[in-house]
N, C-alpha and C positions, 0 to 999 in steps of 0.2 A: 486651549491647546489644539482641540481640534482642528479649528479657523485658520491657527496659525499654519500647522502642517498642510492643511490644504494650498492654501495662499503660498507655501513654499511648493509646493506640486507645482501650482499654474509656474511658477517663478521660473522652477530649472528645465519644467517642458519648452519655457518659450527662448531659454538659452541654448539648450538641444537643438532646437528647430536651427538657431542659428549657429551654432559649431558642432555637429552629430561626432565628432571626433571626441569629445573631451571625455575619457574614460572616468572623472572622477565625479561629472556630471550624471552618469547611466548610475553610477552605483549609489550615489545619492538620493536620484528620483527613485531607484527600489527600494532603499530604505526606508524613505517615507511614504513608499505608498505599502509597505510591509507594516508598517505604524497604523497605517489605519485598518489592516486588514484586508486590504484590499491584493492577495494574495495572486490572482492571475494576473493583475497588471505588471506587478513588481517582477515574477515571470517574465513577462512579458520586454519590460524593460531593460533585464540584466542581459535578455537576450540579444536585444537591439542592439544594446552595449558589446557584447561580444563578435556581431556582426561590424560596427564600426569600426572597433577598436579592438584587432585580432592580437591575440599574445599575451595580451591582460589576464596574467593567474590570480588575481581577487577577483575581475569581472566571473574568471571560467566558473572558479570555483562558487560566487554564489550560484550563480546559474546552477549546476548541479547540483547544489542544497535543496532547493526548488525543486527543480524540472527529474534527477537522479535521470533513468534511462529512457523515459518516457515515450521520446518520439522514434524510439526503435520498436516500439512496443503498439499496438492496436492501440491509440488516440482521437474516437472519435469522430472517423471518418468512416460513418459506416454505408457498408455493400450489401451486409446481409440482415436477413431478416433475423432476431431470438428466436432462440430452438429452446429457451426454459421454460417451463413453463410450472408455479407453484403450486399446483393442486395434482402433481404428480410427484410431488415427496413429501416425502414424512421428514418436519422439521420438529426440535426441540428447542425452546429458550430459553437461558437463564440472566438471572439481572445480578447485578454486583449493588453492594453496598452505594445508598445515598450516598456524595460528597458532604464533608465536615462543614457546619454552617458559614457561612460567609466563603465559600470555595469558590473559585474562578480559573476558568482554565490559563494554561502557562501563555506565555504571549508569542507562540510558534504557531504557524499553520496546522499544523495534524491539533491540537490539541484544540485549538478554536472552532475546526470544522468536526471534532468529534467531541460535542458539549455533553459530558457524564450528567448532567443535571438533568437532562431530558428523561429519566425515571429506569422502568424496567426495559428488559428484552435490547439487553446490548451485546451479550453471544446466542452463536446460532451454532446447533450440528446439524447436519443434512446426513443420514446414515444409509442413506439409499443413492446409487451411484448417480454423480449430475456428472461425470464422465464414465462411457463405457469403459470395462477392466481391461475388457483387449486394447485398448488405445493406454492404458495406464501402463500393462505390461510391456508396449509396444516404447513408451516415454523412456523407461526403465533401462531394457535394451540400447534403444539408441543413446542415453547416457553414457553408459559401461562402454559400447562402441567407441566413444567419443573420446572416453578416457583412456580406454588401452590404446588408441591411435595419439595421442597428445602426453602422454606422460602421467597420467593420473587425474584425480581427483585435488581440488585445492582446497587450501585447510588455511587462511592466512589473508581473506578477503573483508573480513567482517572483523575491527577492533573490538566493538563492544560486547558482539553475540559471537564467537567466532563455530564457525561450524565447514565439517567436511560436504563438499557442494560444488555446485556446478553451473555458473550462469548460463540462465535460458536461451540471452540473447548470442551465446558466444555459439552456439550449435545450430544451424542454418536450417537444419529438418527441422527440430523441437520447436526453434522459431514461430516457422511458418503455421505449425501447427497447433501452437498455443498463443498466437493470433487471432486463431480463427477463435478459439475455445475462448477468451476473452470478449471479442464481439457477440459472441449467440447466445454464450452458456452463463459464463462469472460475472461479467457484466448486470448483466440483468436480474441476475441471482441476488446478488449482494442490493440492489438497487431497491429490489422487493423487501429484503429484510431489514430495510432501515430508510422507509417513504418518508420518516421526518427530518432527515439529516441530508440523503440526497438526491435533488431537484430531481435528475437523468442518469441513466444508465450512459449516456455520452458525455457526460462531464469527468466520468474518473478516468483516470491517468494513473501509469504503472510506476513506481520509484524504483522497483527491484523486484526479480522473481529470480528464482535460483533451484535447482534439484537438491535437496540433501539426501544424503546417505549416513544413518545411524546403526552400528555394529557393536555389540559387548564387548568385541577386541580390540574397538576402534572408539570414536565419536560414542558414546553412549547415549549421553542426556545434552541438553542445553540450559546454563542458571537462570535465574527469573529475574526479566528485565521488560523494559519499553522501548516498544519499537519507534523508528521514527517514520513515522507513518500514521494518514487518517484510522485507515483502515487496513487489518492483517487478515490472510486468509491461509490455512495448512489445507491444504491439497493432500489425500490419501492417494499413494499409487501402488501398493501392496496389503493384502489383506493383512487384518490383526491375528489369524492363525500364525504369519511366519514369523511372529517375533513372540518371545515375552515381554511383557511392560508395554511402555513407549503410551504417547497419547501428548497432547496441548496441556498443561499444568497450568489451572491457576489458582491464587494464593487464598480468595473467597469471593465464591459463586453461591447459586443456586436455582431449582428451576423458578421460570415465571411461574406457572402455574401450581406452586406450591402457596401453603397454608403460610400468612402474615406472621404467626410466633415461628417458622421454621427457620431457624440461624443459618446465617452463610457459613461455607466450610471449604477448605481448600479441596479440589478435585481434580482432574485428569480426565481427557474429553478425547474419544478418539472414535476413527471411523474406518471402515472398510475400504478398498481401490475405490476411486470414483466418488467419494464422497469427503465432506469438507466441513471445516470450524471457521467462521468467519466469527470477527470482534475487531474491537477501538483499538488501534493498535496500542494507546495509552494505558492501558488494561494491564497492569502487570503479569505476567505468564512467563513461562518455560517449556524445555522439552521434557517430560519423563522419561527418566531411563531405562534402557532396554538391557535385560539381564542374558537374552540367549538371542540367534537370528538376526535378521537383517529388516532396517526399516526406510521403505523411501517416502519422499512426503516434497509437496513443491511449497515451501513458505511462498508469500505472494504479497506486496506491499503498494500500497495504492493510497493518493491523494485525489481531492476533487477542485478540476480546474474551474473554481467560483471565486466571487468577492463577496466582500463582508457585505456591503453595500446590496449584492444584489444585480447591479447593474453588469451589462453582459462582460464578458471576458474580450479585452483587444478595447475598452472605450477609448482609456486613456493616453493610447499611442494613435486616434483616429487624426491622420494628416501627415504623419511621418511617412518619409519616403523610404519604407525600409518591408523586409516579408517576413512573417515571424508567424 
């Protein structure tokens, strides 16, 4: 079967070449190269497709299964140099239970590129701030601005996880400056805490980042669900003095460095301003809820623009006369 979807790859590439209009052709060739895993091409491809063939709502919408906000977001184009550096915090890790024998990840990119078989140390807290609090307090602020100038806060953006929040990219300051904090700081961070999974800190790409706000009067908790995402990371932007509760919830953890008979147990992982929970976004988790106070936290959703294969990102479209 392999052979054969290959051999249809050459097939509708070389029918492309010769009508780059046929929208039913682009979404073809990402399907099959979604088949093989071959996960940046197929990107790669829906996108061609969307530049030939404008108006196409199956083309848009894979495209944005894929890609989510990505190229609004630091992608890879880097200017500056990393400001992380790991032997200035204090990290902790915990591992989740083996998969059930004969387990295999589902046949979606986040879950192919974040292979649970690869053993322990698949969550990570960082309890010591990798963002200053003054720049956290300052995130916080220019949120609240945002929302008494616009109408509020939106509550009605997320079907599955729905949460009161505030997209990143919809705030022009917050932007700019969690652009930057993605190239120096989370980038690289996250890149250290899992060398077996991905190649570069400039291969990940953003699907979603958003501010939440959780209140006892309001939003409390979040239920425990899978993100669609390689990788999730919770952003602390207020200390745990101002709330009661609250923390990343998952269902059973425990640490790495714990003794072989110590059972997994479901726990709640939280962290001060400036510091963060990074894990698989497959990883079932929630919000714990907050009993008193107010809790801001920036979820952060991120995929890695690689193939299955290996081979670099952009191969399969080399000779098309198109910019992507």
């Amino acid at each position: 079967p392999k052979q054969v979807i290959k051999q249809a790859i050459g097939l509708r590439r070389k029918s492309l070449r010769g009508n780059p209009y046929d929208d039913r052709g682009w979404l073809e060739l990402g399907a099959l190269l979604m088949k093989q895993g071959e996960y940046a091409e197929a990107e790669r491809a829906f996108s061609a497709g969307t530049e030939h063939c404008p108006g196409k709502e199956v083309l848009d919408a894979a495209l944005m299964t894929l890609r989510g906000h990505s190229r609004v977001y630091y992608h890879g184009q880097r200017t500056r140099l990393a400001e992380f550096q790991a032997e200035d915090h204090e990290f902790q890790s915990y591992d989740v239970p083996a998969p059930e024998p004969g387990w295999g990840p589902d046949n979606d990119r986040h879950d192919a590129q974040f292979d649970r078989s690869v053993g322990g140390s698949l969550v990570h807290v960082c309890k010591t701030p990798i963002i200053p609090k003054e720049e956290c307090a300052w995130a916080i602020q220019a949120a609240e601005d945002h929302a008494a100038s616009t109408g509020g806060w939106t509550t009605a953006r997320h079907a599955s996880a729905p949460t009161t929040d505030m997209a990143i990219k919809d705030v022009p300051v917050l932007l700019e400056w969690f652009n930057e904090k993605l190239e120096t700081v989370l980038f690289p961070m996250l890149a250290s805490r899992f060398p077996e999974l991905i190649p570069s800190a400039d291969c990940i790409r953003v699907h979603d980042a958003f501010i939440v706000k959780y209140e006892s009067t309001g939003q409390a908790s979040l239920a425990t669900h899978q993100d669609e995402s390689s990788f999730s990371f919770t952003i602390a932007l207020n200390d745990s003095d101002e709330y009661e509760g609250g923390g990343t919830y998952f269902e059973s953890i425990r640490k790495s460095d714990a003794a072989e008979d110590q059972p997994y147990s479901p726990m709640a992982l939280n962290a001060d301003a400036g510091g963060i929970v990074c894990f698989g976004g497959k990883i079932r988790h929630g919000g714990q809820a907050i009993s008193s106070g107010r809790r801001y936290i920036i979820p952060l959703f991120v995929y890695l623009d690689v193939n299955k294969s290996g081979n670099q990102a952009g191969y399969a479209l080399e000779g098309f006369d198109t910019a992507m």
